[in-house]
N, C-alpha and C positions, 0 to 999 in steps of 0.2 A: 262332798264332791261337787263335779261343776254346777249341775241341776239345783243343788242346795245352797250356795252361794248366799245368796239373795238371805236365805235365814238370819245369817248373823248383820246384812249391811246396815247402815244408821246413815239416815238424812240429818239437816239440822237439827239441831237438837231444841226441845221445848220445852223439857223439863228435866231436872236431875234429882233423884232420891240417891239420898248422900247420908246416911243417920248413923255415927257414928255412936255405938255403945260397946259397956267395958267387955273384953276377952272372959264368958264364962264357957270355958270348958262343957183213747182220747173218747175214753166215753166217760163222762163225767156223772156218777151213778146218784140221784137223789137218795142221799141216806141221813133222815129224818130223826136226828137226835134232840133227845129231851134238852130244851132251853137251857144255855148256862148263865151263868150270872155275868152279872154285868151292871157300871156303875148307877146308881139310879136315877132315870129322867120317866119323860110323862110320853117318849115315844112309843109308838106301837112294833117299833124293832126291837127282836129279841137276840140278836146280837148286836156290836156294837156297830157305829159305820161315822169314822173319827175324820173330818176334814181340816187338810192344814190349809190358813188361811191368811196370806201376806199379804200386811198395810198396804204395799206398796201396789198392790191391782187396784187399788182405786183410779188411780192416773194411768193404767195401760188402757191400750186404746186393744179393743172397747173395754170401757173401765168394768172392771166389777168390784162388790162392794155387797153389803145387808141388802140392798136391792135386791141382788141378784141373787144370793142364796137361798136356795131352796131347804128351809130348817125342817121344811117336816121330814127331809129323805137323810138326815145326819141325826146321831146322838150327841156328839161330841164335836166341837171346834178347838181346833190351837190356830190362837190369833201369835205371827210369826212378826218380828221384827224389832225388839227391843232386845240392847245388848249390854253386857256388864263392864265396869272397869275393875284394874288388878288390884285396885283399893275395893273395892265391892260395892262400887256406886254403880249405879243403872241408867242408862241412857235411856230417852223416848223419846226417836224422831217425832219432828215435827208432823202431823197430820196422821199418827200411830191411834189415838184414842178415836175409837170409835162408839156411843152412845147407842144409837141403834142397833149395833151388832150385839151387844148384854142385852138390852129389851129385848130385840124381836128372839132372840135364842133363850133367853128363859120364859119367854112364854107359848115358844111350841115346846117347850121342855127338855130344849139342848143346852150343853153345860157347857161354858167358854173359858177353856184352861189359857193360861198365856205360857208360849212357848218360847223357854227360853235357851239359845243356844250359844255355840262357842267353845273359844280353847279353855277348859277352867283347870288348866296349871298352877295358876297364879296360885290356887286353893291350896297347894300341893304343901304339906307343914305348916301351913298359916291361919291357925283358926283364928286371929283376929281378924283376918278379911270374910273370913267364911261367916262368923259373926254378923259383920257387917251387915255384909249381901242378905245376910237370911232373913236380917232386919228390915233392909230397904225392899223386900220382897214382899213382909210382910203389909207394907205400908202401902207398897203400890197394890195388891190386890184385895186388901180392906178398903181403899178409898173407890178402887173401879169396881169393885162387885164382879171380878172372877173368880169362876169354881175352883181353881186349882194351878200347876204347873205342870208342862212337859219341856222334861230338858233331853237338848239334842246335843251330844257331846261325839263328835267326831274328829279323834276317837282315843279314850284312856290307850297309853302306851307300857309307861312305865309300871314299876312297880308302886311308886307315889302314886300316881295318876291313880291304878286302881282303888286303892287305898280311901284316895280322896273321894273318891264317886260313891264307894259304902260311905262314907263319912257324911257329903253332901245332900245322898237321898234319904241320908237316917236323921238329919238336921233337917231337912223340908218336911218330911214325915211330921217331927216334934212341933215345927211351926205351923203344918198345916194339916190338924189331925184327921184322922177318918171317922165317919164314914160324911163328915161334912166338905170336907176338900176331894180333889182327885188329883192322883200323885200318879204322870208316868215319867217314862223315857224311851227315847227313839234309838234304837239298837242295830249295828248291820247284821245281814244274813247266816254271814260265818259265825256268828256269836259276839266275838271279840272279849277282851278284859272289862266287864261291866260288874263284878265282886254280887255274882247274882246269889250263891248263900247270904249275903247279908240284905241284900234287898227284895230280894222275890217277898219275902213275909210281911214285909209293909208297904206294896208298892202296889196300885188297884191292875195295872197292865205295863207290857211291852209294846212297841212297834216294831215289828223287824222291819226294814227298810230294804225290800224284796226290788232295787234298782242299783240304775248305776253298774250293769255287768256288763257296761258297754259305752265308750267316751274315747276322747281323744287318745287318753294312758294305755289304750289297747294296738296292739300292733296285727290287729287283722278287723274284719266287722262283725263282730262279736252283736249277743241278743244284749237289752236292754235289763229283760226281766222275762228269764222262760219258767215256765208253767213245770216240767220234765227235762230231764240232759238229754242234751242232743248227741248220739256218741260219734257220730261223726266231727263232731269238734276238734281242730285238729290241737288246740291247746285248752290249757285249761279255763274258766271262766275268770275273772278279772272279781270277782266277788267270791269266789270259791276257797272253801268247800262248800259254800253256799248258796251256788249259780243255779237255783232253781227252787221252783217254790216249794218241791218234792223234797229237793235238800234240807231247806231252811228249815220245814217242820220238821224233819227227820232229829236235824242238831238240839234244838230247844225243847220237844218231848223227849227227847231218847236220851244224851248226853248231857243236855243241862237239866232235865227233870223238872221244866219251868210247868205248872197244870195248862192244857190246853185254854183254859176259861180264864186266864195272865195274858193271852198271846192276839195282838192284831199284826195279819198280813199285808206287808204295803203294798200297792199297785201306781205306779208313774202315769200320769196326766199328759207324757213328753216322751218324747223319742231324740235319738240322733241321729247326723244327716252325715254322710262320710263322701264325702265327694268325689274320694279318688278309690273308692271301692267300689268290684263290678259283681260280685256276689256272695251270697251268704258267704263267711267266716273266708272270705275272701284277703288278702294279704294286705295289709292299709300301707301304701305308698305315701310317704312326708306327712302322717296323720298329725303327729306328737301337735297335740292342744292348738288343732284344727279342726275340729269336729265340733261342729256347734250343735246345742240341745233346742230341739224345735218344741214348741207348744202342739199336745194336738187339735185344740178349737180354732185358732187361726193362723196352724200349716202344714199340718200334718192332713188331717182330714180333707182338705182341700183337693191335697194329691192322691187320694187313693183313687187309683184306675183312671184318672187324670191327669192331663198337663204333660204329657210325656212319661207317665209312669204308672207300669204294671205294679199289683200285688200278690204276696202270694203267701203261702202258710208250710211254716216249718211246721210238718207231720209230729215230729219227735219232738219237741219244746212246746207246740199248739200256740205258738205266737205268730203273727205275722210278721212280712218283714217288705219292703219297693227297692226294684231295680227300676232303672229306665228301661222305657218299653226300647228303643234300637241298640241297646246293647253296650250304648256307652259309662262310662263313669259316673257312677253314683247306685247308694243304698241306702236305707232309711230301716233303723231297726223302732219299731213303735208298738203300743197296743192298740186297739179297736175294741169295741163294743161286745163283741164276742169272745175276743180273747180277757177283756176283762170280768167279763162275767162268769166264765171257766175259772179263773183264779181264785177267784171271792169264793164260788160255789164247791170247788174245791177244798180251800182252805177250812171254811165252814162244816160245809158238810159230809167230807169224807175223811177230814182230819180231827175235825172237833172244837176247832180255835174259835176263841170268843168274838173275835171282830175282822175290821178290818179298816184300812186307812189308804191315804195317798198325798202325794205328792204333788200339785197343789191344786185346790178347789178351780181357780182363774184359769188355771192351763187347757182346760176343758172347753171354755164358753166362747161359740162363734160371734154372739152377737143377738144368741134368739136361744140357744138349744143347749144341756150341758148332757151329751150322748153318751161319755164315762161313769158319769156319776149315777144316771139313771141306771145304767149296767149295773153297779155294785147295788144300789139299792134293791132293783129285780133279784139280784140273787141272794142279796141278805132275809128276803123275803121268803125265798123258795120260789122263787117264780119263777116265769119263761125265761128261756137265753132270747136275745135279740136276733135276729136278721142279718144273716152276712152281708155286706154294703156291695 
């Protein structure tokens, strides 16, 4: 969706891995469960706390980059921005390899997966391209020294498609065995067609991608990413059956029977900005793919209780949400500090799920502070909730 964009874009290009070989076939209760497993690094987290991390924030202003990552507060990195061609060659923009981000992550003891995403149709009946790919995959994470893959496929439709996704994650599996590699995939909330009989067994985790229940494709101001349904809603959620974090574990323990110690819950770094909306689940006048996705480190955060605008906390969902303080046009559906640390602490610990993730690491950083990420890591902890701002 809009927020994820950026996963699949390519700059110029600097190098191509092309290797063509032959077709071989809201009280949030501390409930204190025994540690589950989870992939193995040298951190002191006992769950996992997985950040996605695109090439391309080295050049946002303010840049971020291995500078700026804090490795002792993550297990796991998916470095996001190389993309595939329908012959199964792989792009890698220009200024995509980054050397410090492998060092300083394998020696606080975080694993750096390369995340790779896209439409992989192409795959669909073709194992010679799947061949390919799985070769040129090979090449590139032997030569840079990453632990592994996360593929973001949004989203299998068909019946091929499904097909192909067991097919593609049972072929990465073979090239990149366990328990030396780590193999995920980034999932939406409702489940979707991801052929999880054939891959739950060989795959170290999920990501559900607990975002995006809120964008321009909505025709009122729907939440981003709530915690609980709100029943006052007057339509359904835009992500649903799986508009809420309540939901999403509900579908993958209960109807997919994925083990909770398979399952990271995602949390969004960004909110949306609806300009011509005046309040919650309010009616979006001329929205359609007008709603632009804000950063919360340099804009969201800025505005809270600021600039012209009130906050306030949906009771029912335990997310917050800004109106303008005079009443005029405009809402802002985003997380905070507290509402992200109820999610992790929830998912964690009253559900049982092995980790947790988000959407992306740079979204976060004013310039000085990463106030989300510190959230998640407090609560992957057990620790304190934060301060309402």
């Amino acid at each position: 969706m809009t927020a994820k964009a950026g996963k699949t874009c390519a700059a110029m290009v600097s190098k191509r891995y092309n290797t063509r070989v032959p077709d071989f076939r809201f009280a949030f209760a501390l409930v204190l469960l025994a540690p589950l497993a989870c992939a193995q690094t040298n951190s002191p987290l006992q769950r996992r706390l997985v950040g996605d991390y695109g090439y391309w924030s080295r050049t946002q202003v303010p840049p971020y980059s291995s500078a700026q990552i804090p490795f002792n507060e993550l297990t796991h990195i998916n470095h996001a921005g190389v993309s595939f061609g329908a012959d199964g060659s792989l792009t890698v923009p220009s200024g995509f390899l980054e050397p410090e981000l492998l060092s300083k992550g394998h020696a606080a003891g975080v694993k750096v997966l390369l995340l790779l995403g896209g439409d992989f149709t192409a795959l669909d009946g073709n194992p010679a391209v799947l061949t390919t790919l799985l070769q040129n995959l090979s090449v590139f994470i032997t030569e840079n020294g990453y632990d592994g893959l996360d593929i973001d496929w949004e989203y299998p439709a068909s019946t091929a498609d499904i097909d192909t996704f067991g097919i593609l994650m049972n072929g990465l599996r073979a090239t990149f065995p366990s328990p030396q590699y780590t193999l995920s995939a980034d999932v939406p909330p409702w489940g979707g067609s991801y052929a999880y009989a054939s891959v739950q067994p060989i795959i170290d985790y999920f990501n559900i991608m607990m975002y995006d229940c809120a964008g321009p494709w909505t025709d009122d101001g729907q939440l981003n990413s709530a915690i609980f349904p709100d029943p006052n809603n007057p339509e359904p959620y835009e992500c649903a059956p799986g508009g809420s974090v309540l939901a999403a574990a509900d579908i993958f323990l209960e109807a997919l029977k994925i083990p909770p110690a398979q399952l990271n819950m995602g949390t969004p770094f960004y909110g949306y900005f609806y300009a011509n909306v005046s309040s919650l689940f309010g009616p979006c006048v001329n929205c359609a793919y007008t709603v632009p996705s804000e950063n919360y480190g340099t804009w969201i955060k800025q505005r809270i209780n600021k600039l012209g605008w009130q906050s306030y906390v949906d009771q029912n969902s335990a997310v917050p949400y800004m109106l303008r303080a005079d009443g005029s046009p405009g809402y802002i559906t985003y997380d905070d500090p507290v509402s992200t640390y109820h999610r992790i602490n929830y998912s964690l610990w009253q559900r049982g799920l092995g980790g947790s993730f988000m959407w992306s690491l740079d979204a976060d950083y004013d310039g000085h502070s990463q106030d989300l990420l510190d959230a998640m890591y407090s609560a992957t902890l057990g620790g304190k909730a934060p301060l309402a701002q």
